[in-house]
C-alpha positions as CSV (number, residue, x, y, z in Angstrom):
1,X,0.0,0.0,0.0
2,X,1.6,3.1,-1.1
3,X,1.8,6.1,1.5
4,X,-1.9,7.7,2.6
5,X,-1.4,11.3,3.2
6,X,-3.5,13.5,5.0
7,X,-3.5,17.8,4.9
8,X,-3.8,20.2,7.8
9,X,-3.6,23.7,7.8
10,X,-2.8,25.6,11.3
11,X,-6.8,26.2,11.7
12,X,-7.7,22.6,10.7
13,X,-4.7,20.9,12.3
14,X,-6.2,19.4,15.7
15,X,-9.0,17.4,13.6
16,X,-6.9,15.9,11.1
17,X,-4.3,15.3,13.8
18,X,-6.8,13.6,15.6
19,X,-7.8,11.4,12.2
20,X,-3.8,10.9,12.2
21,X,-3.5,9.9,15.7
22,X,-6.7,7.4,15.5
23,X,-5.2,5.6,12.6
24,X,-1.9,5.7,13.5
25,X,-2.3,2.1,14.8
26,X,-3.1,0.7,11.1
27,X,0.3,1.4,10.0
28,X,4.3,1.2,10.3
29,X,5.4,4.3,10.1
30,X,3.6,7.5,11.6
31,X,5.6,10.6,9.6
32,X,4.5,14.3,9.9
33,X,6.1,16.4,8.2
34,X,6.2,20.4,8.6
35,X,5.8,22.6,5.4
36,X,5.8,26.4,4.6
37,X,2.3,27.1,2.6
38,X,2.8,27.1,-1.2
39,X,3.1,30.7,-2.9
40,X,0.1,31.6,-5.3
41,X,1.7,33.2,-7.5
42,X,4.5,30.3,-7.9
43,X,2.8,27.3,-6.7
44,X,5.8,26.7,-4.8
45,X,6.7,26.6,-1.1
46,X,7.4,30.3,-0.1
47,X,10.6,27.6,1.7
48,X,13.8,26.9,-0.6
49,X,14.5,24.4,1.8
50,X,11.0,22.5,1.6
51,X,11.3,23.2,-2.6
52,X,14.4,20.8,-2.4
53,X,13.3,19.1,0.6
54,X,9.3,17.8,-0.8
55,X,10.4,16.1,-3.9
56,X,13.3,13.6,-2.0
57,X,10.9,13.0,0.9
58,X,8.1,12.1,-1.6
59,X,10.4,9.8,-3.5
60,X,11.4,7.8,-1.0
61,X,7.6,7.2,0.7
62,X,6.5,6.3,-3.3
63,X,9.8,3.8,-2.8
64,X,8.4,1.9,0.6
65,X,6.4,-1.4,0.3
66,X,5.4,-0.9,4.2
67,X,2.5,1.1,5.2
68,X,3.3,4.4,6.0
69,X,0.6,7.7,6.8
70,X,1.8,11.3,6.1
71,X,0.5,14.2,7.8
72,X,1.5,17.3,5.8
73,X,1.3,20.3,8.0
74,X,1.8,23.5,6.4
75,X,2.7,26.4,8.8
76,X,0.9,29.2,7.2
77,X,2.4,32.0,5.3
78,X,5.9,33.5,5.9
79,X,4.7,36.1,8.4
80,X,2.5,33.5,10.4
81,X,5.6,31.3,10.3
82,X,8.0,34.0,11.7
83,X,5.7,35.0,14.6
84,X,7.6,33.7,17.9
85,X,3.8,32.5,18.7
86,X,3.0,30.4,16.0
87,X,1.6,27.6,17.8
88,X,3.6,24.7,16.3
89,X,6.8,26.7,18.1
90,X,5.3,26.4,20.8
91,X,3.7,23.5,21.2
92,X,5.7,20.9,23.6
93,X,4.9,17.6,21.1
94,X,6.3,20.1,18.1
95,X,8.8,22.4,19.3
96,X,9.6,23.6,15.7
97,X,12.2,25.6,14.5
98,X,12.5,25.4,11.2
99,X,10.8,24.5,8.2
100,X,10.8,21.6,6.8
101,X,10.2,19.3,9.4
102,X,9.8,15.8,9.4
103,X,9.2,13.8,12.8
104,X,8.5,10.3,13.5
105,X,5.3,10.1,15.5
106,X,5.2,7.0,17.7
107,X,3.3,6.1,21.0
108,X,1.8,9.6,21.0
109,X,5.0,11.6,21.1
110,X,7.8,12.8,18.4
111,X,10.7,9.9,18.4
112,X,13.0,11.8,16.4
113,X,13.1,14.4,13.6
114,X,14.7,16.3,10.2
115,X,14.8,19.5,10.7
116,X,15.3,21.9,7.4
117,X,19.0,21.6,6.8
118,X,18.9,18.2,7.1
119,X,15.7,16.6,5.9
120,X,16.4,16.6,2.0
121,X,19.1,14.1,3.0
122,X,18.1,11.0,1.6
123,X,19.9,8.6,3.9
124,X,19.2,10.5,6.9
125,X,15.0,10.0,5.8
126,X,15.8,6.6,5.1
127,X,17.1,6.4,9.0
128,X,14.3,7.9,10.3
129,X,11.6,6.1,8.5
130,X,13.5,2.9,9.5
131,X,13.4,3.9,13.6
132,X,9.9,4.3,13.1
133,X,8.8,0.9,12.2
């Protein structure tokens, strides 16, 4: 089964994190992964590092035979990312810093994490997918 992913915005993020944390259970890995908002007038990430970081991170969950869920969380636009407030900063199960972001989400807490300069690394994803099975 290839990768099921599911969308949140910051406003629609406890619901579909609920959804994410209910059928966590039905597969191997749990990934969430922490994106800036795409651009409309580019239809890219406002984020260089999510540009480069999306594609790699995509390519390997197409790669995996295992069931694996993917929350996409995108942070909102570059001010509402840069506000010391933004509540994925400052929530204790986030604690982002950067954008992009992926964690490993298993037995309702974060087991470990890419954070932007390293989460286009392909081996380093490959590592962290493999913890969380």
């Amino acid at each position: 089964m290839p990768a099921k992913i599911m969308d949140a915005t910051v406003s629609s993020f406890d619901q579909v994190f609920e959804n994410f944390r209910n059928e966590a259970v039905n597969y191997k890995a749990n990934l969430i992964l922490f994106l800036a908002d795409k651009d409309p007038t580019t239809s890219l990430s406002w984020c260089p590092d999510c540009v480069r970081a999306e594609p790699i991170i995509y390519k390997k969950l197409e790669a995996l035979s295992d069931d694996v869920v993917l929350l996409r969380a995108y942070v909102g636009d570059r001010p509402t990312w840069r506000n010391p407030q933004h509540p994925w900063r400052i929530d204790s199960r986030f604690q982002l810093k950067g954008v992009p972001t992926l964690v490993c989400w298993e037995k309702e807490s974060v087991s470990s994490r890419l954070e932007d300069h390293e989460a286009h690394l392909e081996d380093k994803i490959d590592s962290l997918i493999a913890a969380g099975k």
